[in-house]
DRENLUM-515585 format. One record per residue (C-alpha): residue number from 1; residue in one letter; x, y, z. Coordinates in steps of 0.05 Angstrom, whole numbers. Example, Ala and Ser with C-alpha at 12.3 -4.5 7.8 and 13.67 -1.06 7.14 Angstrom:
REM DRENLUM-515585
<1, "a", <246, -90, 156>>;
<2, "s", <273, -21, 143>>;
//
This chain:
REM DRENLUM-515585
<1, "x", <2944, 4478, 3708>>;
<2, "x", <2940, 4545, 3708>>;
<3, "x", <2969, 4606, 3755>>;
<4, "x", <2898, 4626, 3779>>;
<5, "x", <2890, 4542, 3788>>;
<6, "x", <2955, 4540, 3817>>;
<7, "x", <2939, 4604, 3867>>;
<8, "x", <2871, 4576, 3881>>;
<9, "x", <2905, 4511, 3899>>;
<10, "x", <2955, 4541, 3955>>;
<11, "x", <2894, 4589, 3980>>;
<12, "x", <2862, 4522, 3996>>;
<13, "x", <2911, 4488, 4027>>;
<14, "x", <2915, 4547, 4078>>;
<15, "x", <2844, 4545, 4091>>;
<16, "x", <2854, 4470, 4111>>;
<17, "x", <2920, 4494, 4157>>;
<18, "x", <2879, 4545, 4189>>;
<19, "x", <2825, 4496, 4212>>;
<20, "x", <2866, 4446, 4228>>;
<21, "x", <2896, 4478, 4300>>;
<22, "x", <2817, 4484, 4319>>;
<23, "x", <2796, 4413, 4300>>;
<24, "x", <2852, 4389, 4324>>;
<25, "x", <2845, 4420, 4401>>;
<26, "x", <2773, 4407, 4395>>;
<27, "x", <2789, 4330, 4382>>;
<28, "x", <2852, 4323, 4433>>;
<29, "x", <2828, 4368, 4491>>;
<30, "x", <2749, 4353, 4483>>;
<31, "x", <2747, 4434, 4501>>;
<32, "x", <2707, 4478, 4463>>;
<33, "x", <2714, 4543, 4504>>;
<34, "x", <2717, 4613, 4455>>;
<35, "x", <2687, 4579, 4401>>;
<36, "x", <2625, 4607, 4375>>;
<37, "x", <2571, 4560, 4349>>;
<38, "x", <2533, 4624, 4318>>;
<39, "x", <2582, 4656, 4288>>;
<40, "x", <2605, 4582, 4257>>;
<41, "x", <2537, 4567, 4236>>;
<42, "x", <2537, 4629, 4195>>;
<43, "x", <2599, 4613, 4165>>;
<44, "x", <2573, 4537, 4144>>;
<45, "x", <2509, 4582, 4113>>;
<46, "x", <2555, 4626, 4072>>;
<47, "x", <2604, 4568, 4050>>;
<48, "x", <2532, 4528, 4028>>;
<49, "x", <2517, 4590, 3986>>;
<50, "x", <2584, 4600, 3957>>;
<51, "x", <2586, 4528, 3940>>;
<52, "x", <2527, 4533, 3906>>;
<53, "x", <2552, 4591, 3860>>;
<54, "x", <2620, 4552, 3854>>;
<55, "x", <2580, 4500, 3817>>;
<56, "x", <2529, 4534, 3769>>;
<57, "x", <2596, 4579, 3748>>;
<58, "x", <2635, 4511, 3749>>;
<59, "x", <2696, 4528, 3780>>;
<60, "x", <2727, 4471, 3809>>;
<61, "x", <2775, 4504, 3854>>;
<62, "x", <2719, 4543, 3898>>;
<63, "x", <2679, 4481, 3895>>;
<64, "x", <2733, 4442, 3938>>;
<65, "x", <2745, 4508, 3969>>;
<66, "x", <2676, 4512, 3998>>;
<67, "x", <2668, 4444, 4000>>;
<68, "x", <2731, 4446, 4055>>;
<69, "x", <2703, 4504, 4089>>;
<70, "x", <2626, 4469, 4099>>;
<71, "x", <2652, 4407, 4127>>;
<72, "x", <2702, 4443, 4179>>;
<73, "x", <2655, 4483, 4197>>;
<74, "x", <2604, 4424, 4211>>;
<75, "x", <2662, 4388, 4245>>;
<76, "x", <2671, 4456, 4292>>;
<77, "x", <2597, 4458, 4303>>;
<78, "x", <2590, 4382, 4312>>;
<79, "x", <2641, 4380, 4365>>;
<80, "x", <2624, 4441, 4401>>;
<81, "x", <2560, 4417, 4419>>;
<82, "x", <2582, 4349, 4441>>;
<83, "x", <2649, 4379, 4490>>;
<84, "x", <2596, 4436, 4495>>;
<85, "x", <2612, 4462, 4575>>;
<86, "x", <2683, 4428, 4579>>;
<87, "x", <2750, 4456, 4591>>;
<88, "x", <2816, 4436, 4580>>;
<89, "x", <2880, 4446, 4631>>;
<90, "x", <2890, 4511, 4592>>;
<91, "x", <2816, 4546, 4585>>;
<92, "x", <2802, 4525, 4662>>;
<93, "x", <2861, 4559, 4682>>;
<94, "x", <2839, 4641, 4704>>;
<95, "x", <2865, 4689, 4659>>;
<96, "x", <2918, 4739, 4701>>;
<97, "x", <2862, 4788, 4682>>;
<98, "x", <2810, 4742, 4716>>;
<99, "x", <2852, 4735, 4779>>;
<100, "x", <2865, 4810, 4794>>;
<101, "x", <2789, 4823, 4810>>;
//
């Protein structure tokens, strides 16, 4: 392996850690409050592109890369419109903010 292989490696591994808090609340709380389904959608569209380039350059390491990043982001979308409306303990709670008005 090499260091860019090596550095590509660990850069995916974090992508997986950062999704993993939001799939994981999504999955435990059935609450999909703050979540945008847009902004998601767009970021499945993007990961579909760079997957595409990841293969016709073949570079395996953005290939699982995207290929990480498009199925998150389908599991996100997938499970914000089935808990679509619902709130956990902690979202149905009012903000201090909320309360002062």
């Amino acid at each position: 392996m090499t260091i860019s292989q090596i550095l590509g490696g660990a850069a995916t591994l974090l992508v997986i850690a950062g999704y993993m808090p939001q799939i994981s609340h999504l999955i435990r709380e059935r609450c999909a409050a703050g979540i945008s389904i847009p902004a998601f959608s767009l970021w499945m569209a993007a990961s579909a592109l760079f997957l595409i380039h990841a293969v016709l350059i073949d570079d395996a390491v953005f290939v699982v890369a995207q290929s990480i990043n498009l199925g998150a982001g389908g599991i996100i979308v997938t499970l914000c419109r089935t808990y679509e409306g619902q709130l956990c303990p902690l979202h149905a709670k009012p903000s201090p903010a909320r309360r002062r008005r």
